[in-house]
N, C-alpha and C positions, 0 to 999 in steps of 0.2 A: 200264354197258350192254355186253351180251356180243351180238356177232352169231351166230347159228347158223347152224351149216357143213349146206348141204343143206338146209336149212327147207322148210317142208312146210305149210301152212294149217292142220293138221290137229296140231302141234306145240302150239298153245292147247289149253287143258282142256276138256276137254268139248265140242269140236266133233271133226265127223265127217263124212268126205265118200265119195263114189261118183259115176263116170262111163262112158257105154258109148257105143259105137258104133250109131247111130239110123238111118245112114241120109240125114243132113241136109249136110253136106257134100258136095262131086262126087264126093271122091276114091274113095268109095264104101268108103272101110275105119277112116278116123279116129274118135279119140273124140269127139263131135260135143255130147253133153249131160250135164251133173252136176247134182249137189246138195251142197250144204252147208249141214250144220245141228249148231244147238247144243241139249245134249242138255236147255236151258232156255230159257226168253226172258230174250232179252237186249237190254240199251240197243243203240239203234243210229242213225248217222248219215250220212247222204250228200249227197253233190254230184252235181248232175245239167249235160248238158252246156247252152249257153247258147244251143245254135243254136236259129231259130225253127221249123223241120223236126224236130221230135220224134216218136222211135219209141214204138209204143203201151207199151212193157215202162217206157222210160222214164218216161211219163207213169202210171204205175199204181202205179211203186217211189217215184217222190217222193209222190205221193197217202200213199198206206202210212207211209212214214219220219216222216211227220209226228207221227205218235202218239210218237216217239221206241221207238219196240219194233219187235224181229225176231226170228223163228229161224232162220228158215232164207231159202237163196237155190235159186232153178230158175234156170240159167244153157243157153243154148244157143249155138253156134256155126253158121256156116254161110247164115247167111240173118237179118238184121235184122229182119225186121217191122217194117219202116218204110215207109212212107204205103204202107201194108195196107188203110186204112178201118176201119169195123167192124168188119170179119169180123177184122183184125187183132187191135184191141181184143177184144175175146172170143178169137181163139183166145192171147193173153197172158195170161185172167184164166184161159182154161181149164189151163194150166199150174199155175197158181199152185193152182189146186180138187185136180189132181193129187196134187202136191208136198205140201197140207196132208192129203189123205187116205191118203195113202203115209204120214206121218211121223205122224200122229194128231193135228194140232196144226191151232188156229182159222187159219182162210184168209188173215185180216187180219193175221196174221205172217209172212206167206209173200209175200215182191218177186221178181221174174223180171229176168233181161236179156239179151239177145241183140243177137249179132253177124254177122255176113256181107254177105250182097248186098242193099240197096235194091231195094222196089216188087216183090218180088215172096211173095207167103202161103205161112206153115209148112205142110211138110208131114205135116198134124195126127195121120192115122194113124200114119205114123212116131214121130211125137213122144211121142205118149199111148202106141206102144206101148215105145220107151226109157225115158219112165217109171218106168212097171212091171217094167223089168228091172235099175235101179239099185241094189245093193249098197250101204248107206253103211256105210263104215268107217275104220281109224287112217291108210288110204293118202292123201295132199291132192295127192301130187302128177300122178293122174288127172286132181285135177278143173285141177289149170295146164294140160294139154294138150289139157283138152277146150273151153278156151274161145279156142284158137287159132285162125286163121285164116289167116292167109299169112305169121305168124311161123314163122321157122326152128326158135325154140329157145323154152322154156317160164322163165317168168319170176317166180320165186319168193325169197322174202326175210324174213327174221325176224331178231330179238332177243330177248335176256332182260335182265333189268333190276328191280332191287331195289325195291319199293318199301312201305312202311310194315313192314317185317322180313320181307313175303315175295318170294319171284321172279313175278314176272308173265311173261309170254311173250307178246309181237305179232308176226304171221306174215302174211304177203298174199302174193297170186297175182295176176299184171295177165296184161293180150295188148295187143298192139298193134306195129305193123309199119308200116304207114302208111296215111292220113288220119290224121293225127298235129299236131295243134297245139292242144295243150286250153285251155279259156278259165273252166276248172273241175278237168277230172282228166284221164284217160286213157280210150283206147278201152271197154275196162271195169278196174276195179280191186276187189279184192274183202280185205277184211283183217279178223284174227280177232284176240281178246286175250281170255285169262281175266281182265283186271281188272274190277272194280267201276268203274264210272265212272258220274257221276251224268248224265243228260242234255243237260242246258243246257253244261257242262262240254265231253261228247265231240264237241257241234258245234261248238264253240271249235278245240277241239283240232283236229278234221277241217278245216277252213277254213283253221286256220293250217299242218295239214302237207299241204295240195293246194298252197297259195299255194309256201311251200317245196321243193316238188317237181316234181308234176306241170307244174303250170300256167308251170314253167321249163326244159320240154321240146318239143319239136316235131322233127318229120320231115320234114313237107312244106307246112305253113304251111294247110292244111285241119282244121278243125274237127270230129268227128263227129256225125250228128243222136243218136245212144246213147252218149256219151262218160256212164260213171258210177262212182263209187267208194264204197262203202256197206264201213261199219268196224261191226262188233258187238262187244260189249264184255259178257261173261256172267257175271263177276263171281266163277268156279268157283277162283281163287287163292287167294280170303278174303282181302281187303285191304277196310279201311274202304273205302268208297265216294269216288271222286277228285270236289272239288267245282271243283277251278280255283283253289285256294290254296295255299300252303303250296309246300315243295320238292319233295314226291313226284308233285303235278302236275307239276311242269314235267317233274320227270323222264320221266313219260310222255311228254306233251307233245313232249319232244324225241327220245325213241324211236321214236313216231310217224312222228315226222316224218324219221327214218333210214331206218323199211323204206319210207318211199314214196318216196325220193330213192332207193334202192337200186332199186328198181323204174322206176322212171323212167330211172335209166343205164342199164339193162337193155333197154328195149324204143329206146331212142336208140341203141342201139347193135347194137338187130336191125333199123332202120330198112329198107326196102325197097330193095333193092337196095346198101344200106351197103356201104362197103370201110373204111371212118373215122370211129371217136367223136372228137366234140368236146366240147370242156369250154371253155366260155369265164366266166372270173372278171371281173368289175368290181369294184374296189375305191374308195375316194376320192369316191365319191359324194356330192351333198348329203343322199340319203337312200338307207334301203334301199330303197325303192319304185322311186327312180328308177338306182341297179343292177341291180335286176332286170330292170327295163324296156332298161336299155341293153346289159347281159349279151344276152335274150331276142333283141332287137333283130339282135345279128351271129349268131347262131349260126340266126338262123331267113332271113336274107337270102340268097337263091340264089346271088348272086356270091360270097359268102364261099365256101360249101360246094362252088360248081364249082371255086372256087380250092384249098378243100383239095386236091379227087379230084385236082386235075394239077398237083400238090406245086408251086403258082403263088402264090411267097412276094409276092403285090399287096395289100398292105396297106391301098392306099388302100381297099379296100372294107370294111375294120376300121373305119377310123376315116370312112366315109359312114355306115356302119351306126348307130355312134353319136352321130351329128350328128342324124337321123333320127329317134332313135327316142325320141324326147317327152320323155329327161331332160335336166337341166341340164349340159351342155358348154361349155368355153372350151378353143380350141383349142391355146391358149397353154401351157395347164396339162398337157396329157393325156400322159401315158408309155405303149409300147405295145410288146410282146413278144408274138412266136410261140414257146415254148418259152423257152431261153433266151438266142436273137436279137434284142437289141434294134432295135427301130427304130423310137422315137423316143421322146424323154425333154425334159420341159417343151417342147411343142409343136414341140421343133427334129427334122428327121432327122437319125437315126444313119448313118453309113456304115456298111453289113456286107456280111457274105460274103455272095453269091448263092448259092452253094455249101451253106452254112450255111444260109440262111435255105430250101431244097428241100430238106436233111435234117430239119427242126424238122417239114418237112407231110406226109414221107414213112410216120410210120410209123402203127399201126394208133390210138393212141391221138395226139390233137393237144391242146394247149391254148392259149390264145389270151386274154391278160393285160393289160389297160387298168385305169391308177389314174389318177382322173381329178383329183385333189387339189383338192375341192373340200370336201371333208366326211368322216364314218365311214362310209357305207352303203356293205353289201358286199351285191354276190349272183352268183349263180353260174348258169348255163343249160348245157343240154346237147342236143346233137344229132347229126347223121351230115352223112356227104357226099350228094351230088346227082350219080348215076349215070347211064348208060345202062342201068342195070339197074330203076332205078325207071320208067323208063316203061315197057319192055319188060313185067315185071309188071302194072302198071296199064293199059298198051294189050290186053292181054288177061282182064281180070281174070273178066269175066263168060262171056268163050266156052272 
């Protein structure tokens, strides 16, 4: 598996994207709406978010995915169309009528998603007429900046990777900044592969690299009603088709599951108002379900994260985190590091430097290391600090 330097969505075979400035953002000058599409129909699979407030684009793109096929995606920034009503519903299918008559391809291929402000309706002139003025071409990395929001920075990620004697290429684009705690994916996520991959197969796959990644990220412990990540898979490499056997699945499989763990520290680490990624590892678990769960557990607790921002090496809130958080714990057993300050090993405290242990939170990257020696599961969570600048943001976000 080769990661590629500068990946681009558009790095897969045969897809091709375009984005322009609509209109639908405040800032009045952003790229606000894209397309992406593959120059075929291709398998395709998604995760949609869990909340019970679903945006109309959501509700229409799992409808859709169910056949297992897509070409293309309408993605929009700037305003959710969420609890829209009707008129939402319709102006999201009218997108998608759009998009299938712009690209000459059946409608029932074409998913939409959008992102920005709740409760309040597209503005459709705008919209129908960016449309019509999208360009699709080799450039992917328009369409990462046009599905941004209050991210700083554009969030892009790919690999190549050998499989059946050829190179495949899987490439994604997410956004997300905060309301950030997926229960499925990310704000939106969107990923491209020229493999072949058989259906039943790439929802395998998709399930186990959201569990893996996404859904072991959070910002601020909120959920979104459009949280989606829909993977197409177009088959333009010419590799037999991946059924879920053999070596060269898994190889995807874990490919997969690299650009969206890439993507996932990526948008943790442009978390809203951020000064600090966190990496928190659980090792020693009785399983990996409940690593993940105790990993997810500290890195998503507010006292942890206001302990990073003010390099406040208070541990106890490491190990309340993990007491908390549904997995198997014995306090007896647990070893626990910030960096490379221990503080504390088979349930006893370490004596360490204070000194030491406010350098380990001070810099831009923290990690945060419990083996709870109880079994092999390992998993890993990632996330930011808890600012004055995250409310600041979010106290203003609509005016």
């Amino acid at each position: 598996m080769e990661p590629i330097a500068d990946a681009a969505i558009t790095d897969a075979a045969g897809f091709s994207a375009g984005a322009v400035h609509a209109g639908i953002k405040k800032d009045g000058k952003s790229l606000d709406i894209c397309i992406i599409a593959s120059d075929r129909p291709a398998t395709a699979a998604g995760v949609f978010t869990r909340n019970k407030v679903r945006a109309a684009p959501v509700r229409i793109s799992e409808e859709r995915l169910r056949s297992g096929r897509c070409q293309a995606l309408i993605v929009n920034a700037g305003n959710a169309n969420c609890c829209t009503g009707e008129r939402g519903h319709a102006d999201a299918l009218r997108m998608t009528d759009l998009a299938a008559a712009k690209l000459g391809i059946p409608v029932a291929d074409v998913i939409v998603a959008s992102t920005g402000v709740i409760g309040v309706h597209l503005p459709m002139e705008r919209v129908e007429s960016g449309i019509g003025r999208i360009e699709l071409g080799p450039n992917g990395h328009d369409a990462a900046r046009a599905i941004m929001t209050t991210d700083l920075v554009a969030k892009e990620a790919g690999c190549r990777v050998r499989i059946g004697g050829q190179t495949v290429t899987i490439a994604g684009i997410a956004k997300g900044s905060g309301m950030i705690h997926p229960n499925m994916a990310t704000m939106l996520g969107f990923v491209a592969t020229d493999a072949a991959v058989a259906p039943s197969f790439l929802r395998r796959a998709v399930a186990e690299a959201t569990n893996g990644s996404f859904n072991q990220m959070t910002v601020d412990g909120d959920t979104s009603t459009n949280d989606s990540l829909v993977v197409l898979a177009n088959g333009a490499a010419g590799n037999t088709a991946l059924d879920g056997s053999g070596p060269d699945s898994r190889a995807f499989a874990e490919a997969l599951t690299s650009v969206c763990a890439e993507l996932a520290k990526k948008i943790a680490r442009d978390g809203e108002g951020a000064t600090k990624f966190i990496e928190v590892v659980v090792e020693g678990a009785a399983s990996i379900g409940d690593a993940r769960r105790a990993a997810k557990a500290v890195v998503s607790s507010n006292l942890v994260k206001t302990a990073v921002y003010g390099a406040d090496p208070n541990w106890g809130r490491v190990l309340c985190a993990l007491g908390y958080s549904g997995a198997e714990v014995e306090e007896r057993k647990v070893d626990l590091r910030i960096g490379d300050v221990w503080l504390m090993r088979g349930g006893e405290i370490q004596q360490f430097d204070r000194a030491a242990g406010v350098a380990a939170l001070k810099g831009p990257d923290v990690v945060i290391r419990a083996n709870l020696n109880l079994g092999s599961g390992k998993g890993v969570a990632w996330g930011c600090d808890l600012t004055e600048g995250y409310v600041d943001i979010n106290g203003k976000y609509t005016t």
